[in-house]
Each structure stands twice: as C-alpha cells, then as structure tokens.
C-alpha positions as CSV (number, residue, x, y, z in Angstrom):
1,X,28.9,7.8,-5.5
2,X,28.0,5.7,-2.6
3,X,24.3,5.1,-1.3
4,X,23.4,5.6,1.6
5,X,21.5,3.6,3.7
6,X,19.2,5.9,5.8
7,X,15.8,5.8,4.9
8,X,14.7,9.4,6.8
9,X,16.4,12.0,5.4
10,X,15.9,16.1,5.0
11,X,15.0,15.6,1.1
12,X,12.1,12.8,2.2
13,X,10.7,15.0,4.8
14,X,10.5,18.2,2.4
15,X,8.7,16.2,-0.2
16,X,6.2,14.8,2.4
17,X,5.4,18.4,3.3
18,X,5.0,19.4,-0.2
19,X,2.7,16.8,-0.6
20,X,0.6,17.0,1.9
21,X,-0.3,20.5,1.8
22,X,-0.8,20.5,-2.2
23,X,-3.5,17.2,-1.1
24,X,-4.8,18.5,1.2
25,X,-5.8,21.5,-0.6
26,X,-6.9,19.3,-3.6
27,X,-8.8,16.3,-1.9
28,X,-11.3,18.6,-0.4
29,X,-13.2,19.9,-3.8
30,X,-15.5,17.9,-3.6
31,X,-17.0,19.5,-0.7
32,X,-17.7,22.7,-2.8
33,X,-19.6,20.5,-5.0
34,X,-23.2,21.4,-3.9
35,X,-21.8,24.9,-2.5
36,X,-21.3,26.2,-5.5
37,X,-24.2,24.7,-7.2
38,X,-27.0,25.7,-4.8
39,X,-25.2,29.5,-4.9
40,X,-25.6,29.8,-9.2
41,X,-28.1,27.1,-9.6
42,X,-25.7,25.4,-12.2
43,X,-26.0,21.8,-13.3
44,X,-23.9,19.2,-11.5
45,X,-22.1,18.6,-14.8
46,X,-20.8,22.5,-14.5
47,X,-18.5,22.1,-11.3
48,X,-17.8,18.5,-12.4
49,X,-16.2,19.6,-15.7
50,X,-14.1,22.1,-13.8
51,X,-12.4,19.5,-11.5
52,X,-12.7,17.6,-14.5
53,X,-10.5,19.9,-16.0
54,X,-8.3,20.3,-13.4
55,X,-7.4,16.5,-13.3
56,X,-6.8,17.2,-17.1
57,X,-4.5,19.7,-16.9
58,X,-2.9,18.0,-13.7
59,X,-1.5,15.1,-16.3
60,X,-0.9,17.0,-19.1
61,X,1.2,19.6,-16.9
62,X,3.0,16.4,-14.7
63,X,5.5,15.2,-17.9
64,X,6.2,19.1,-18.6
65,X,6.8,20.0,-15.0
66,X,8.7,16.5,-14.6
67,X,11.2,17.8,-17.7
68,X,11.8,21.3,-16.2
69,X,12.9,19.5,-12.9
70,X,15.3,17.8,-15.2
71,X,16.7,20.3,-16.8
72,X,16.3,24.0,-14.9
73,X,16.1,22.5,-11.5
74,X,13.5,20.9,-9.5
75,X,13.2,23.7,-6.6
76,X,12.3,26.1,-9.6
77,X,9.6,23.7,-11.3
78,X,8.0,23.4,-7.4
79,X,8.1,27.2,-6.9
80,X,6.2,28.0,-9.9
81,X,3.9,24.6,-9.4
82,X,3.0,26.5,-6.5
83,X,2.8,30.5,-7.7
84,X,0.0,28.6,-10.5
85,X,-1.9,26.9,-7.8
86,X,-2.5,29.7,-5.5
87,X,-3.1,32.2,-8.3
88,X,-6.1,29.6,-9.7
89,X,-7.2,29.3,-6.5
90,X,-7.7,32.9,-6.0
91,X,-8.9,33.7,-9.5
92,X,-11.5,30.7,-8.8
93,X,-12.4,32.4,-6.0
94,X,-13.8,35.0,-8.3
95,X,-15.4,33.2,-10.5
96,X,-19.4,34.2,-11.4
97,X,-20.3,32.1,-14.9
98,X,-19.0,28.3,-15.4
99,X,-16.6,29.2,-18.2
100,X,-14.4,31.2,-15.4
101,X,-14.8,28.4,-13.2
102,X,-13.9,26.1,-16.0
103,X,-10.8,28.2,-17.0
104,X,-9.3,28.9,-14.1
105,X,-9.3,24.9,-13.3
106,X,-6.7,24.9,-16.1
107,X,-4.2,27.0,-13.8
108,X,-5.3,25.0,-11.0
109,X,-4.4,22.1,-12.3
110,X,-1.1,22.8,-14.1
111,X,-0.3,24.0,-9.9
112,X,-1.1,21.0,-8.7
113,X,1.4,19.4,-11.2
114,X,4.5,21.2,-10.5
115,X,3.6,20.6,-6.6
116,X,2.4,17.1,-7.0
117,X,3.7,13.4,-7.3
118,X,5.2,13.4,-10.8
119,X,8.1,16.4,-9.6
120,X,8.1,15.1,-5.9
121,X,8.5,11.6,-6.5
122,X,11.5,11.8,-9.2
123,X,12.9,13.9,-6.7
124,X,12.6,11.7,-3.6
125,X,13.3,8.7,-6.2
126,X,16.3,10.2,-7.3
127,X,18.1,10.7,-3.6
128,X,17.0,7.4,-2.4
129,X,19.2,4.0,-2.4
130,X,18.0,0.9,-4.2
131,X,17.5,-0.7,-0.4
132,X,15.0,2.1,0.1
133,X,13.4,3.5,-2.8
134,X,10.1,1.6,-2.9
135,X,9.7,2.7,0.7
136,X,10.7,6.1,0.2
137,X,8.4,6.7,-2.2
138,X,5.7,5.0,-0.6
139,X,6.2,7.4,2.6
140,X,5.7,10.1,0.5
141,X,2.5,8.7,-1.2
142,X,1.1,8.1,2.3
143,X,1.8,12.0,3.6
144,X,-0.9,12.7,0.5
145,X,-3.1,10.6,2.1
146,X,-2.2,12.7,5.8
147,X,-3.8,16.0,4.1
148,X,-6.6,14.4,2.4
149,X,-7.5,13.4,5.6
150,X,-7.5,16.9,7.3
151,X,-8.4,18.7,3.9
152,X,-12.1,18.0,3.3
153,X,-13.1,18.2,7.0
154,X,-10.7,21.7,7.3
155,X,-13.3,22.4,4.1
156,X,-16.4,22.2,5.8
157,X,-15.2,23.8,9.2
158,X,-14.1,26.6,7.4
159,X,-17.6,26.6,5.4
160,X,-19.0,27.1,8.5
161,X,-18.2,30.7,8.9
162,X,-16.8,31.4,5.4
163,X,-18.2,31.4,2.4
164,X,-16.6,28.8,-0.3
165,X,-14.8,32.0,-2.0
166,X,-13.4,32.9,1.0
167,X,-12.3,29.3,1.7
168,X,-10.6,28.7,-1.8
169,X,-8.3,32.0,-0.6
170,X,-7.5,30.6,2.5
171,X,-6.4,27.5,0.5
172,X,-4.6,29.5,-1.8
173,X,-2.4,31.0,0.7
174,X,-1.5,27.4,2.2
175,X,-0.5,26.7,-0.6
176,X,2.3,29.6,-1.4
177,X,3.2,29.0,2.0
178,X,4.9,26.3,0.1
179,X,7.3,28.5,-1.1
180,X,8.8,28.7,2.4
181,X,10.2,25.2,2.3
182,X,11.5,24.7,-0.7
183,X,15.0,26.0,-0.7
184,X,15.3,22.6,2.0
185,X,14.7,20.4,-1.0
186,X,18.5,19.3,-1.6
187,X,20.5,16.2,-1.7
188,X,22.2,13.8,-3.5
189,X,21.0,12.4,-6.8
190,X,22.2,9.0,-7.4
191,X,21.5,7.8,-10.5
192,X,24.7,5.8,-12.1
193,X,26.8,7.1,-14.6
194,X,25.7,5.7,-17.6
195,X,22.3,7.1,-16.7
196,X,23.1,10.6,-16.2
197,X,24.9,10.3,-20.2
198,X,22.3,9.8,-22.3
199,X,20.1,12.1,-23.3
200,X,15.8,12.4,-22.3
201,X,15.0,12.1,-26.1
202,X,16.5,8.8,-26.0
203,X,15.9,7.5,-23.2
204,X,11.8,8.3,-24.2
205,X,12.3,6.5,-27.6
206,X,13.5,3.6,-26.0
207,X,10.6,3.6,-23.4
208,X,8.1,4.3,-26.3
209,X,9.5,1.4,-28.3
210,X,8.7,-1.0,-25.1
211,X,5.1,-2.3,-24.5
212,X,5.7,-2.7,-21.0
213,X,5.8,0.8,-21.7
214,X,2.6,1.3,-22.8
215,X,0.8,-1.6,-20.2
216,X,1.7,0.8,-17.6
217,X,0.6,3.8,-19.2
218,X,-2.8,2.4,-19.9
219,X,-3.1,0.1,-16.5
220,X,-2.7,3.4,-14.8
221,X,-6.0,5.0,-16.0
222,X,-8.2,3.0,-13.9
223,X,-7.0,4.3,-10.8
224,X,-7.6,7.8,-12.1
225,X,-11.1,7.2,-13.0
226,X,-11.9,5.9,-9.5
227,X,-9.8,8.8,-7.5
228,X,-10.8,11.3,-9.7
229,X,-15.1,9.8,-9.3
230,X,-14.4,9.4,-5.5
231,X,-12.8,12.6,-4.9
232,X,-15.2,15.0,-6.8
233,X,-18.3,13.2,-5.8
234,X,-18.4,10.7,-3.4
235,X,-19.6,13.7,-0.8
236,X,-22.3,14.5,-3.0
237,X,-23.2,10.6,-3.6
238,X,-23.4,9.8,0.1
239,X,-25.3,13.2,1.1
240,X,-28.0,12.1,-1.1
241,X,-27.9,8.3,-1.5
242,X,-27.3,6.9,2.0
243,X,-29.8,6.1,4.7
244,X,-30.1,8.4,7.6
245,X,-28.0,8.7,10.7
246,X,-30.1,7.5,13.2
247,X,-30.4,9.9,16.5
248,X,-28.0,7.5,19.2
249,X,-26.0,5.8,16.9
250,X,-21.8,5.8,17.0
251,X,-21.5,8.3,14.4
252,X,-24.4,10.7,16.3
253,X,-22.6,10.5,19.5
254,X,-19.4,12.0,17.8
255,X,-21.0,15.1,16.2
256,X,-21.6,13.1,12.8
257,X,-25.6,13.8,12.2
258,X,-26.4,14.0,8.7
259,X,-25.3,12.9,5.9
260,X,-23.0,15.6,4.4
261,X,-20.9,15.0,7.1
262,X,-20.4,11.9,6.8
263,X,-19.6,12.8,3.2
264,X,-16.6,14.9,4.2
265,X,-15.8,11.9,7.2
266,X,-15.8,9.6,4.1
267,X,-12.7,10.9,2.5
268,X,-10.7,11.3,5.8
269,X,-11.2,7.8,6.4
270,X,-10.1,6.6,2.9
271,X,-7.0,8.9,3.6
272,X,-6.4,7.4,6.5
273,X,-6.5,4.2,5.9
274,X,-4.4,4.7,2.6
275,X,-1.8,5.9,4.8
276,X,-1.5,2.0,6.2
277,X,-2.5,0.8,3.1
278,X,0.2,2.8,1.0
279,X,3.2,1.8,3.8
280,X,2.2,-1.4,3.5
281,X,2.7,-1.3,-0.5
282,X,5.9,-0.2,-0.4
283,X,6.8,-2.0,1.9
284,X,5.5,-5.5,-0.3
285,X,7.2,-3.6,-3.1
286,X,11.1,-4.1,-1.7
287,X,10.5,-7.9,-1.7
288,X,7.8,-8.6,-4.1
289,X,6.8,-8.5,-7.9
290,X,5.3,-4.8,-8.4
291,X,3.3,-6.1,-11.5
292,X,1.3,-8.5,-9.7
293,X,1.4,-6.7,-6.6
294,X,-0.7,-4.1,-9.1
295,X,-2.8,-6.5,-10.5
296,X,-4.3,-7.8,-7.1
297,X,-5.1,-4.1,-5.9
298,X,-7.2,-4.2,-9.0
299,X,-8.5,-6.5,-8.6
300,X,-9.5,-5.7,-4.8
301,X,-10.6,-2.4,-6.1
302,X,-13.0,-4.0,-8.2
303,X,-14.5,-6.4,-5.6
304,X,-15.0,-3.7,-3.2
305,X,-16.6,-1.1,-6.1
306,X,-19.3,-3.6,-7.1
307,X,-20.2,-5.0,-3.5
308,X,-20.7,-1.5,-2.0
309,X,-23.4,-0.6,-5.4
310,X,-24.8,-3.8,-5.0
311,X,-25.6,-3.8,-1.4
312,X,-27.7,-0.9,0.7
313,X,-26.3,1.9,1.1
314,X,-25.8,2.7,4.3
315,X,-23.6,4.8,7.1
316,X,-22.4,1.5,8.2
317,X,-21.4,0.6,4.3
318,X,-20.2,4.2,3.8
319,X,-17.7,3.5,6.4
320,X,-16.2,0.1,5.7
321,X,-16.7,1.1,1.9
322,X,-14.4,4.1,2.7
323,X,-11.9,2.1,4.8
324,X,-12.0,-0.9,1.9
325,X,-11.1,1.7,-0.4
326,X,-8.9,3.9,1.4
327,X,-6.5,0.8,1.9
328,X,-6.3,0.4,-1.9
329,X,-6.2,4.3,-2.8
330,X,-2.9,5.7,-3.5
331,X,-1.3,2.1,-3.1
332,X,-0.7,2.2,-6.8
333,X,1.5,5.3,-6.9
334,X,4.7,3.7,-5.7
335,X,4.4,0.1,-7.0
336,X,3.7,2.1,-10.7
337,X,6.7,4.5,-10.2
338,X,8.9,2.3,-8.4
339,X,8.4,-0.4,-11.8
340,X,8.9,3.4,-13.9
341,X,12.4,3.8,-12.0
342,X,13.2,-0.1,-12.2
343,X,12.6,-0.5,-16.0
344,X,13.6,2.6,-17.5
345,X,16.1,4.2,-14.6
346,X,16.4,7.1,-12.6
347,X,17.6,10.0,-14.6
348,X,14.5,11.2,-16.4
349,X,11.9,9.5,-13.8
350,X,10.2,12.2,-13.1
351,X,9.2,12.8,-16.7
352,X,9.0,9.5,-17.8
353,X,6.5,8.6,-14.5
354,X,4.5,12.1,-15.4
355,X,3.9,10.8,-19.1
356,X,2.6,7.3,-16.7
357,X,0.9,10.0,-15.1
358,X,-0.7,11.6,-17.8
359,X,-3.2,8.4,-18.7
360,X,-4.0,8.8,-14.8
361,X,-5.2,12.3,-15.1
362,X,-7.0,11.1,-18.2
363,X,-9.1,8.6,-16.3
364,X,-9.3,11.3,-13.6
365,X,-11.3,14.1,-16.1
366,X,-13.6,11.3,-17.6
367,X,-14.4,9.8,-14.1
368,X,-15.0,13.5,-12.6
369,X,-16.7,14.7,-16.1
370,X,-18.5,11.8,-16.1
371,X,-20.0,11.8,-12.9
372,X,-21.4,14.9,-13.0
373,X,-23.0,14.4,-16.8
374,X,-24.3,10.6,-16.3
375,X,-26.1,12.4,-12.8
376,X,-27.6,15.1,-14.4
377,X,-28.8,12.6,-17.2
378,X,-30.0,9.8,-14.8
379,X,-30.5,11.4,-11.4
380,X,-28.0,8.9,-10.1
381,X,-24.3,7.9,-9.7
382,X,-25.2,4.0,-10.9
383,X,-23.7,4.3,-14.3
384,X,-20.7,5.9,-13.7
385,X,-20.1,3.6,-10.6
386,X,-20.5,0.5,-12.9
387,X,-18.1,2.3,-15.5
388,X,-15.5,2.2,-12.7
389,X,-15.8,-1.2,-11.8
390,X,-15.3,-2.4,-15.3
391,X,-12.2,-0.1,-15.8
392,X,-10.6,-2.1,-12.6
393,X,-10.6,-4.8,-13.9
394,X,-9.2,-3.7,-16.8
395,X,-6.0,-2.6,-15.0
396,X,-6.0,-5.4,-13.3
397,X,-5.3,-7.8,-16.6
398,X,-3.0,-5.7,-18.4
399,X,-0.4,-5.7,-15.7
400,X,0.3,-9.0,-16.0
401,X,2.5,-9.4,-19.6
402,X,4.7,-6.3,-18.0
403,X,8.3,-7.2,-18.3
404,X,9.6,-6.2,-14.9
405,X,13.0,-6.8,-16.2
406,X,15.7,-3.5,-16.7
407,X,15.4,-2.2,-20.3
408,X,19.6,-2.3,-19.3
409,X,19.6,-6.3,-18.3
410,X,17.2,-7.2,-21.3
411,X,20.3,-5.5,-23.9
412,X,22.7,-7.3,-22.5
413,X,20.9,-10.7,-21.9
414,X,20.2,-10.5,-26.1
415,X,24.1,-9.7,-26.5
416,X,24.9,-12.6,-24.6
C-alpha cells in the first residue's frame, strides 16, 4: 500500500479531539484536591490515593485497551474507554466515605485508558507514513496539552457556582460526548506485510527478550512520577507554599489575586507551553536520535525540579517553574512511542506502547500516593519533590544503552 504523504488528515484530527477532551477532564483533579478535603475533613493522603489509583488503573488498563483495538476494533475499545469514564465520573460524584471515592477511581481510570494515549496513539501511529509519524504523534500529544490548559481553569470557574459533585457530572457528560466523534476515526493502516503476519504473542516475546525493551519500560516511570506529583498537587503546593500576590503586581492586574489561582494558572501554563515544547519534540524526533533526545529532557527535568525547591518560592518562580516544566512535560510521549513503533513495528503498537505505558502509570500512583502521604507525615511537599528529582535522573541514564536499531535490521545484520 502506498504512504501517503499528508501530514493533516481526518484520522489525526479525530484523535486530537479525543485527546483533548479526555485531558482536559483529567488534568484538572487536582483542583478538587482541597474541595473535597475541607467538605469531609479527610486527610490529604485520602484524595491522593484516589488519583493515585486512578493513574494505577490508567496503566494497567492502557496494554488491555491497546489489545482490544487490535483485535475487536479500535472505535469499539474508545467507545467503551469512554462509557467507563463518564460512569466513574458520575458514580464519583456520589461518593460520601474514601473507600467509594477510592473505588470508583478504578473505573475512572480504566476510562481514561480506552480514551487516552496508549489507543489514540497506535491509532494515529498506525495511519501515518514513516516521513510523518514522529510528528503525527507529537501533534496529538500537544492537543493533550490544549485541554490541560482549559481543564483546570474550566474547574475552578465551574466551582464557582457549582459544587465539585456537580462539576465532576458536568465533566462526565464531556466526556460521553466523545461518543459523537468516533465513528470519524477511520483510515488506512499501514503497517507492512510481514508485520500484519505474525502474531501479538510473538511479537511480545520477542520485545520481552530485548533489553532495550525493558530500558524503555523503566526510563518511562520517571515522567510518571513527576506528571502524576505535578498534576494532583502542584495546586495544593503553590496555594500554600508560595509567597503572596502582591496588590499591583502583573498577575493582580489580570484577575490572578491569591494563590489558588495561580495554582489552577500553573497548570495551564505548563500545558501551554508543552504544546511548543511537544511540536518541537517531534519535530527533533524525524531528524534526530530519540534515545538521547530522551535523555537530555531528563535531564532538563531534573535541573529545573531541584532549582525551583532550592530557590524561594515565589509567583514569579511559580511561573517560569511552570513554563520550564511545561516545555519538557508530555515531550516524552512521542520520542518513547515513536522509538516503541521504530524498534518493535507498527502492528501491535498500541499494546506494546500501553505495556511502556504501564511503568508510566506506575510512577504516576507512587508520585500522586506519595504526595499526599509524605504531606500528611511532614506538613510539606519537600520529600516527595526531592524523590522526583532523583527519579529524573534516573531516566535520564538508562536511555542511553537503548538500541535504536529495528529488532527486523538487527536479524538480518547477524544473518549476514
């Protein structure tokens, strides 16, 4: 089949929708944060483990949404991503003790799965030509960051004159809304032949079998941690832990005056800058090495983590911090799954990048879970900040020995 060159196309457009509505939804829980907790007088740790639990259930659901794509259909697996989302959200809604809270996050985040990267992306990955793959993917990344910029703020206005219950319905029907655009989600698939003939159980043996395999798979945590910290608590972190706004300054004179939000102003910037930051990535990924390119957002991560504990925190800090990070944010997603499709091909991407995806969502319950716990211990964020810093630079070393050589090329370079 021949591959076309266009990099817009109907499929790319429906993915970005789905996208951004499932993020947008999603990035603004951590606005509920102290919501929920001043209205039951629960611990920190109580809210925290529920969008702890979500992230959880996010990764673990990704690989098996990923495989029903592959084999019923990939409109089906997003319809019934969606049909779980909407039903947690409303069941959330609900919710009066932390155990519901805490078992409804489950069907929250298995939604989030079938509507999220790991279907979306082996879709969009799938329709895409070699020549633009690593952009295609990278546009779609970026309309993530496009509702994580409007979903916390649309949080707080709707706060405003609804409670949080009423908000997480509102949310809810967003989200089935989804449903809607679906059927639009057709095109070609062009992975080669020899691809499309074997089998996913081999193709996951032979990925298992390779450590570059496994490099990714644990290189990927890092940037889970860190979303998942940022995400759930940041709000929460700046509320409390940033000087004041003073009356006259920038941030006064456009309707910014306290610190909460500036929380909520905090994650639309880092959206918005990941929208650059993310183009930009997959852009450098058509032309560059996507191991190192990795590495160095690690590493840039990492630098930007411990400068912004280390220094005062301040509005002025909050901001670049915000920007800093939001450049860096979601730039992983398609360097990692581009170097997925590259290595191991296109048939079973979507699984293949959700098993990827899975150590992600793993870094993303400890670094929500852990927030909350290591506050309620200490008083503080410092620890769990530090803990994220470390894991950075982590990432950042064991992308190097990654083989970014075809598992395909490497055969026949040994039969040679």
């Amino acid at each position: 089949m021949p591959r076309s060159a266009s990099l817009i196309s109907p499929i790319l457009i429906v993915g970005c929708i789905i996208i951004m509505v499932s993020f947008a939804v999603r990035a603004s829980f951590g606005m509920f944060q102290i919501p929920v907790a001043a209205e039951f007088g629960w611990p920190r740790a109580e809210f925290s483990l529920a969008i702890a639990i979500q992230n959880l259930a996010w990764g673990i659901g990704q690989p098996i949404f990923g495989a029903i794509a592959e084999k019923i259909g990939d409109r089906k697996a997003i319809i019934t991503g969606a049909i779980i989302y909407a039903g947690g959200m409303v069941l959330t809604a609900w919710s009066t003790t932390p155990t519901e809270l805490q078992l409804y996050a489950w069907l929250v985040g298995f939604g989030i799965a079938g509507t999220g990267f790991g279907v979306v992306l082996g879709v969009v990955g799938r329709a895409s030509s070699d020549e633009n793959r690593s952009m295609s993917l990278a546009i779609v990344t970026a309309a993530g960051s496009i509702g994580q910029v409007v979903g916390a703020p649309t949080a707080e206005w709707l706060m405003t004159f609804l409670s949080w219950q009423e908000t997480f319905v509102v949310f809810a029907f967003v989200i089935l809304a989804l449903v809607m655009v679906v059927p639009l989600l057709r095109g070609p698939k062009l992975a080669n032949k020899a691809e499309l003939e074997e089998s996913m159980g081999r193709v996951l043996v032979k990925a298992f079998r390779d450590p570059s395999y496994t490099l990714i798979f644990l290189g990927f945590f890092s940037c889970g941690y860190q979303l998942g910290f940022i995400t759930a608590h940041f709000p929460a972190f700046v509320t409390e832990m940033c000087g004041p706004i003073e009356p006259g300054s920038a941030l006064y004179s456009i309707g910014v005056t306290t610190t909460s939000a500036l929380g909520a102003m905090s994650i639309a910037l880092i959206g918005l800058a990941n929208i650059a930051g993310t183009l930009t990535a997959g852009w450098a990924g058509k032309y560059y090495s996507k191991k190192y390119l990795l590495a160095g957002i690690y590493v840039a991560r990492t630098v930007v983590a411990a400068a912004f504990i280390l220094l005062p925190i301040t509005p002025l800090s909050v901001i670049l911090f915000s920007i800093a990070m939001g450049s860096l944010w979601l730039a992983t997603v398609p360097l990692t799954s581009g170097l997925v499709a590259h290595i191991y091909g296109l048939r079973y991407m979507g699984t293949l990048y959700g098993i990827v995806f899975l150590s992600h969502q793993i870094g993303g319950f400890l670094g929500v879970w852990l927030g909350g716990r290591m506050y309620d211990v200490f008083g503080d964020y410092t620890m769990v900040w530090w803990i994220g810093v470390g894991v950075g630079a982590f990432s950042a070393l064991v992308h190097l020995p990654i083989r970014e050589v075809p598992l395909g090329q490497r055969a026949a370079t040994v039969r040679a």
